[in-house]
C-alpha positions in Angstrom: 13.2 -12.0 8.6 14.2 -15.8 8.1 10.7 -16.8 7.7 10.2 -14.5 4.8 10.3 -16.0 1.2 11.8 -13.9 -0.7 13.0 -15.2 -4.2 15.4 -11.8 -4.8 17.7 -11.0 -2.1 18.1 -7.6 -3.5 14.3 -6.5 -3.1 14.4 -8.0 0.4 17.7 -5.5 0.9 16.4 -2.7 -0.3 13.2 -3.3 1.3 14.7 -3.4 4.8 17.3 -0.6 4.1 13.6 1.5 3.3 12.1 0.4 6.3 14.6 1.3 8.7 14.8 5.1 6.8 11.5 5.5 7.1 10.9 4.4 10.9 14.2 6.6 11.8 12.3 9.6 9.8 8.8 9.2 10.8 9.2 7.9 14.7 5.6 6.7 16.2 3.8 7.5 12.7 5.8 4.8 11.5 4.1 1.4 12.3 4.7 -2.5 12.1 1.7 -4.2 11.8 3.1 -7.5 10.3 7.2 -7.6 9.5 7.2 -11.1 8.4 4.0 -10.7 5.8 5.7 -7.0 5.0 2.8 -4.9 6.2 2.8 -1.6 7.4 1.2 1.9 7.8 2.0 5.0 8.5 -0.3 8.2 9.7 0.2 11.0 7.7 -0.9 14.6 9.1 -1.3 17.8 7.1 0.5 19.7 10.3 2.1 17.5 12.8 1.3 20.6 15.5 -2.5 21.8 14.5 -3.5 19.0 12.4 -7.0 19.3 10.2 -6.6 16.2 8.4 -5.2 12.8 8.4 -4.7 9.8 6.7 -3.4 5.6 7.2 -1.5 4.9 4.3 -1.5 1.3 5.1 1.1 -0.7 2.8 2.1 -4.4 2.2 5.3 -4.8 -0.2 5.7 -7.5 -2.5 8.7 -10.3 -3.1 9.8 -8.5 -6.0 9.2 -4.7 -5.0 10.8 -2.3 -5.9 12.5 -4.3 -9.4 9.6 -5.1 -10.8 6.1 -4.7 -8.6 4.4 -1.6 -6.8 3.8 -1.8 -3.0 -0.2 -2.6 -2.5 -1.6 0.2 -0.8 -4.7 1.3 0.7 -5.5 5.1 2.3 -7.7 4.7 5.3 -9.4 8.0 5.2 -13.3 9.0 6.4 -13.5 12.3 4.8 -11.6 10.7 1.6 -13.9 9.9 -1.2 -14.9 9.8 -5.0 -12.9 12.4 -7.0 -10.5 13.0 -4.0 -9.7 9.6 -3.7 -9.3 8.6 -7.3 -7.1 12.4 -7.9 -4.5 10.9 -4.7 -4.5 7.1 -6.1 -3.5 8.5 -9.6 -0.8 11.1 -8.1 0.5 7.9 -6.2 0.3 5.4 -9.6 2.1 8.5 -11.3 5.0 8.6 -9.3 5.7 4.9 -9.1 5.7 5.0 -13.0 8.8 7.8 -12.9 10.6 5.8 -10.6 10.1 2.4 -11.7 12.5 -0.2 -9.6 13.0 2.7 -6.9 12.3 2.7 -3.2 9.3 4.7 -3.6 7.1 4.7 0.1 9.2 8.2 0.9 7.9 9.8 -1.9 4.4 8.4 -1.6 4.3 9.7 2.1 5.1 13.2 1.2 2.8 13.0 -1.6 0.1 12.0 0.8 1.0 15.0 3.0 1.0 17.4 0.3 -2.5 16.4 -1.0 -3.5 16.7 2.7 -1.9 20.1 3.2 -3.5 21.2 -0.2 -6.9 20.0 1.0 -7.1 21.9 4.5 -5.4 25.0 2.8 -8.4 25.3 0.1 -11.2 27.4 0.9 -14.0 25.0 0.3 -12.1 22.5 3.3 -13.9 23.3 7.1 -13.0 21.7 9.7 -13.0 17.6 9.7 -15.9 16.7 11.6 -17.8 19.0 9.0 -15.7 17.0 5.7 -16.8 13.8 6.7 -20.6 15.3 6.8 -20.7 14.2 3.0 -24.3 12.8 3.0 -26.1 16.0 2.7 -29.9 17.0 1.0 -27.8 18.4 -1.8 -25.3 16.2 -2.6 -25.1 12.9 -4.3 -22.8 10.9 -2.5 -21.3 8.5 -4.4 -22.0 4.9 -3.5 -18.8 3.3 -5.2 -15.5 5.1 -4.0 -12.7 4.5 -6.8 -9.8 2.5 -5.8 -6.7 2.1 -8.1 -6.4 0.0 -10.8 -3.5 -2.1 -10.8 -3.5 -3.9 -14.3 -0.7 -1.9 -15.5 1.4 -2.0 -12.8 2.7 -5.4 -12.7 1.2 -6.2 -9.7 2.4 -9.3 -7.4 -1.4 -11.2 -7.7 -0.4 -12.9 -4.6 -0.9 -9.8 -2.7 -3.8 -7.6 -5.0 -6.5 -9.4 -3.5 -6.2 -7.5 0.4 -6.7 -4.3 -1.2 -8.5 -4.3 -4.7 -12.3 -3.4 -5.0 -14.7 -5.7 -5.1 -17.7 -4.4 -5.0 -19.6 -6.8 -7.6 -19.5 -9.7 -4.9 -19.5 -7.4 -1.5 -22.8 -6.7 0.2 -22.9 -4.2 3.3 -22.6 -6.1 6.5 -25.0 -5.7 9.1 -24.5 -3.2 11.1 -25.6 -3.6 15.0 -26.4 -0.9 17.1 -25.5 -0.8 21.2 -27.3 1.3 23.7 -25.3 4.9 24.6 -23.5 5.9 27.6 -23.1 9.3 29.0 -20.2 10.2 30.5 -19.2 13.8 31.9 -21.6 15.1 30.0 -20.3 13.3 26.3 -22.5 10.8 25.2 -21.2 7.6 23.5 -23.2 5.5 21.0 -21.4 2.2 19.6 -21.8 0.4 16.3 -20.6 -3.2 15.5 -20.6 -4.7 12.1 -18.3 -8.0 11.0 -16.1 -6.8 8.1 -13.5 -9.2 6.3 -12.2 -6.7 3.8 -11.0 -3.1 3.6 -13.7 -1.9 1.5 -16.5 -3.5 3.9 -14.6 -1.1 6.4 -15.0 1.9 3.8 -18.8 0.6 3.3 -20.2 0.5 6.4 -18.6 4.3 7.6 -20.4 5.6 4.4 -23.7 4.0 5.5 -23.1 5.1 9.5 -21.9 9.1 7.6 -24.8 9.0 5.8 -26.8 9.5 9.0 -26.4 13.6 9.9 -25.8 13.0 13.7 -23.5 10.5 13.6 -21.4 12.6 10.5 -21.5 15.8 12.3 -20.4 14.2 16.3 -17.4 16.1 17.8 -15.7 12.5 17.7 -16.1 9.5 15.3 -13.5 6.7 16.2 -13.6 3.2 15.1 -11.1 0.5 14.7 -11.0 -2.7 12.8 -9.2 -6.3 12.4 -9.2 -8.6 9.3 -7.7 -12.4 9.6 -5.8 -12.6 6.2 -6.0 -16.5 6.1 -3.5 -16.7 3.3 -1.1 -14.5 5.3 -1.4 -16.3 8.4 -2.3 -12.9 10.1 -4.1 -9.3 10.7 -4.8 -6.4 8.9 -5.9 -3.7 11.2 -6.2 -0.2 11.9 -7.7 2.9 13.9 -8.7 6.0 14.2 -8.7 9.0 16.8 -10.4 11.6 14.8 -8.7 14.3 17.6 -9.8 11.9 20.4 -6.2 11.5 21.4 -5.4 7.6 21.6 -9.3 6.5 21.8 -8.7 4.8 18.9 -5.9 2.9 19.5 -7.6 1.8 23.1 -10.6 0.4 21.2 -8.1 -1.9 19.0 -6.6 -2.8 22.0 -9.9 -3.7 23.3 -10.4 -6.0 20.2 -7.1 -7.5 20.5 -7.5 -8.5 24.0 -11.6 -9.9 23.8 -9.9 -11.7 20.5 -7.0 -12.8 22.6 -10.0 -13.8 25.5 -11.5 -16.0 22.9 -8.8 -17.9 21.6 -8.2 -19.3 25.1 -11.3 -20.3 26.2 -11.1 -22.1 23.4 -7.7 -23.5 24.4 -9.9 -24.6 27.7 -12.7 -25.7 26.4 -10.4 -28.4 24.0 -8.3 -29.3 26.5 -11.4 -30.6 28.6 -12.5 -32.4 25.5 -9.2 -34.3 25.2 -9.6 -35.3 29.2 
C-alpha cells in the first residue's frame, strides 16, 4: 500500500475498507490481480451451485474514486454482446450516477448477477455453449460491441485508456492455428494470437465464434495477459467455460513460459557482460 500514490487519503480508506468487504463476502470469486495499481476482478455466476452463465467483472479504481471518479471496468464475457452488453454497461453507469461519491463495486456485483440470473431465466437463453453460437446464417452479428462511454462520468484519464474502445486504430491480430490433440476421446485444437488490449481479446473470440465448430464445442477456454507499460504490470484473465480450472492452468502456463523467458534473458545478458 506505501507504493500507491494516492493524493486523497480518504478515497485510499474507503477503497481498502471496500476491498476487504468484498473479499470477506465473495471468498475465491474475489481476486487480486494488481493491489498496488488497484486492479481487480471478480467472477460473477447466475447460480453459484448449477451455474448457466458467467461473467469477469474486471475493475481498476482510480486515486480519487469513490469522491469524485467511477471505477474503470470491463465485463469479460463470450456470450456478452451488442444490445446485452450496452443494456448491463448502462444499468452499471446508472447506478454509479445515484450513488455518486459511494463505494459502489457491491452494488455493481449484484447488478451483474441479476442481469445474469435474468438472462438464463428468459426463454430465448439455452444453454451457454449454444449463446456463444452468435455467428449464425440468420443473424447479423454485430462487428463493433458497445462499450461504455465515460465522458460524463468524470473519469480519471490516467486510467480510461486500459478499458475504452478503440476500434478506429485496432486491427484484428493474427490469429495462429496449432495442430489438435486427442485425448480420452476429447479432442483439443489451440489458437494463438498477440493481443495488447482488452478489446483485441473481445476481437479475436468473435472471429474464432464466428466459425460454427469452434462456437458450438462442449468447451471453449482461453486466457490472456496484457503488459500495461504505464502501470508497470498485467492485466489478465481466464476462462473455464464449465471446464473446471482449465482455464486458470492455461494462465498459469503463460505465466510460467513468460517467467521462462525473462530468465533466459537474465542468462543470455549476463554472458554478454562476461
Amino acid at each position: 500500500m506505501a507504493n500507491i500514490d494516492v493524493g486523497n487519503a480518504g478515497d485510499l480508506q474507503s477503497q481498502i475498507e471496500e476491498v476487504e468487504a468484498l473479499s470477506s463476502i465473495y471468498g475465491d470469486e474475489w481476486c487480486v490481480i494488481d493491489e498496488a495499481a488497484r486492479i481487480f476482478c471478480i467472477k460473477i455466476t447466475d447460480d453459484i451451485d448449477y451455474p448457466k452463465l458467467k461473467a469477469c467483472l474486471q475493475i481498476i479504481l482510480p486515486h480519487d474514486y469513490p469522491s469524485a471518479a467511477p471505477p474503470v471496468y470491463q465485463i469479460n464475457a463470450a456470450w456478452l454482446r451488442g444490445p446485452d452488453r450496452k443494456t448491463l454497461s448502462n444499468s452499471l453507469e446508472e447506478l454509479y450516477v445515484e450513488n455518486t461519491g459511494e463505494s459502489i463495486l457491491y452494488l455493481w456485483v449484484e447488478k451483474v448477477r441479476e442481469f445474469l440470473l435474468e438472462k438464463s431465466q428468459s426463454t430465448d437463453t439455452v444453454e451457454q455453449p449454444e449463446v456463444r453460437n452468435m455467428a449464425t446464417e440468420e443473424e447479423e452479428v454485430a462487428d463493433d460491441v458497445e462499450m461504455p462511454d465515460y465522458r460524463n462520468l468524470k473519469l480519471n484519464k490516467e486510467n480510461v485508456h486500459l478499458f475504452e474502445n478503440h476500434s478506429s486504430d485496432e486491427e484484428l491480430p493474427p490469429i495462429k492455428l496449432g495442430g489438435t490433440i486427442t485425448e480420452r476421446r476429447s479432442t483439443f485444437q489451440p489458437h494463438l494470437a498477440p493481443v495488447v488490449t482488452p478489446r483485441q481479446v473481445r476481437m479475436v473470440l468473435d472471429k474464432l465464434f464466428e466459425n460454427k465448430k469452434i462456437a458450438s464445442a462442449t468447451h471453449n477456454i482461453y486466457a490472456y495477459r496484457i503488459y500495461c507499460e504505464e502501470k508497470q504490470s498485467f492485466l489478465q484473465d481466464c476462462e473455464d467455460d464449465g471446464e473446471t480450472a482449465a482455464g486458470g492452468r492455461l494462465l498459469h502456463l503463460l505465466q510460467d513460459e513468460a517467467s521462462k523467458a525473462g530468465g533466459k534473458n537474465k542468462k543470455s545478458k549476463s554472458k554478454k557482460t562476461k
